[in-house]
C-alpha positions in Angstrom: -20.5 11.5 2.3 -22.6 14.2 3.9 -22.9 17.7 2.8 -20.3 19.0 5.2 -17.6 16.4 4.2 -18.4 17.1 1.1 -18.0 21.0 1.1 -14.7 20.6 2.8 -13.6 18.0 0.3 -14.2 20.7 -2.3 -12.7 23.8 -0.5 -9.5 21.6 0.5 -8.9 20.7 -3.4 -9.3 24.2 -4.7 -7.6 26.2 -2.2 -5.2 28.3 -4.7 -1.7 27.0 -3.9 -0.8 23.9 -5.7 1.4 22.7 -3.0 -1.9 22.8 -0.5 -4.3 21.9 -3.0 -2.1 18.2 -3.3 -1.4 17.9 0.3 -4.6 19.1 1.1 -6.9 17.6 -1.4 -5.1 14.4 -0.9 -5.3 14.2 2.9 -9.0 15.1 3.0 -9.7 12.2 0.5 -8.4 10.3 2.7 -9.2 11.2 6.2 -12.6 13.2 6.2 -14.8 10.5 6.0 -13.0 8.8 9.1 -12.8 12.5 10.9 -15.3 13.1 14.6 -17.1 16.3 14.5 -14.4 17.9 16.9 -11.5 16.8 13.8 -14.1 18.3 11.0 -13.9 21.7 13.5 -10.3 21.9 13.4 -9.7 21.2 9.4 -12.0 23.8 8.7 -10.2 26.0 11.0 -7.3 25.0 8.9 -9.0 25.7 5.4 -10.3 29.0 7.0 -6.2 29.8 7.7 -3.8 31.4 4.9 -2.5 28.6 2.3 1.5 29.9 3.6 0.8 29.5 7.3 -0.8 26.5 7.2 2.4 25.1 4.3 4.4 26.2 7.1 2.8 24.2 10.0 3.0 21.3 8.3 6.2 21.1 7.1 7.4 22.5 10.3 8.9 25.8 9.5 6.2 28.0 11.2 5.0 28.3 14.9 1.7 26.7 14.8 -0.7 29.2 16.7 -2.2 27.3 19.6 -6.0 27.9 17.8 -4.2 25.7 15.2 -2.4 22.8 17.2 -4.4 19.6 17.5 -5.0 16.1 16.0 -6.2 17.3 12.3 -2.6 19.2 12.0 -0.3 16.5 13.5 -2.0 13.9 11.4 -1.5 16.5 8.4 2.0 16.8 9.4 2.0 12.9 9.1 0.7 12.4 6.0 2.9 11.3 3.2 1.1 13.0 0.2 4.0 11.0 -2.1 2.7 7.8 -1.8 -0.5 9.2 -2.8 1.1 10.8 -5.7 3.2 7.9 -7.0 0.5 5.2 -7.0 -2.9 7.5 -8.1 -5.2 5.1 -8.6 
């Protein structure tokens, strides 16, 4: 993993909310590796955005800015962090 992925990795498990340090963390372990330049862009845009707005986009209770809208979010918003969570390893 390069130094970028790796940086993001980091940022996206430590962000101070539990809730988005889980969906987050979890998501990024499983997606950053796989993610285009353009997708790192936009999940950093996402990490640079408060912990409640972002919560909010994905579990669909916020207007999601248009700045914010794109494939990272919508695969976000996809992601089922409870499979993740039931079978760790």
């Amino acid at each position: 993993m390069d130094a970028r992925r790796k940086k993001l990795l980091f940022r996206a498990n430590h962000r101070g909310f539990k809730e988005m340090d889980l969906i987050m963390g979890h998501f990024a372990e499983a997606n950053l590796e796989f993610m285009t330049d353009v997708q790192l862009d936009q999940f950093e845009a996402l990490m640079d955005a408060p912990d409640q707005d972002v919560y909010a986009w994905i579990v669909g209770t916020g207007d999601i800015p248009e700045t914010y809208q794109g494939d990272v979010l919508e695969q976000l918003r996809a992601f089922d962090v409870s499979t993740i969570l039931q079978n760790p390893g």
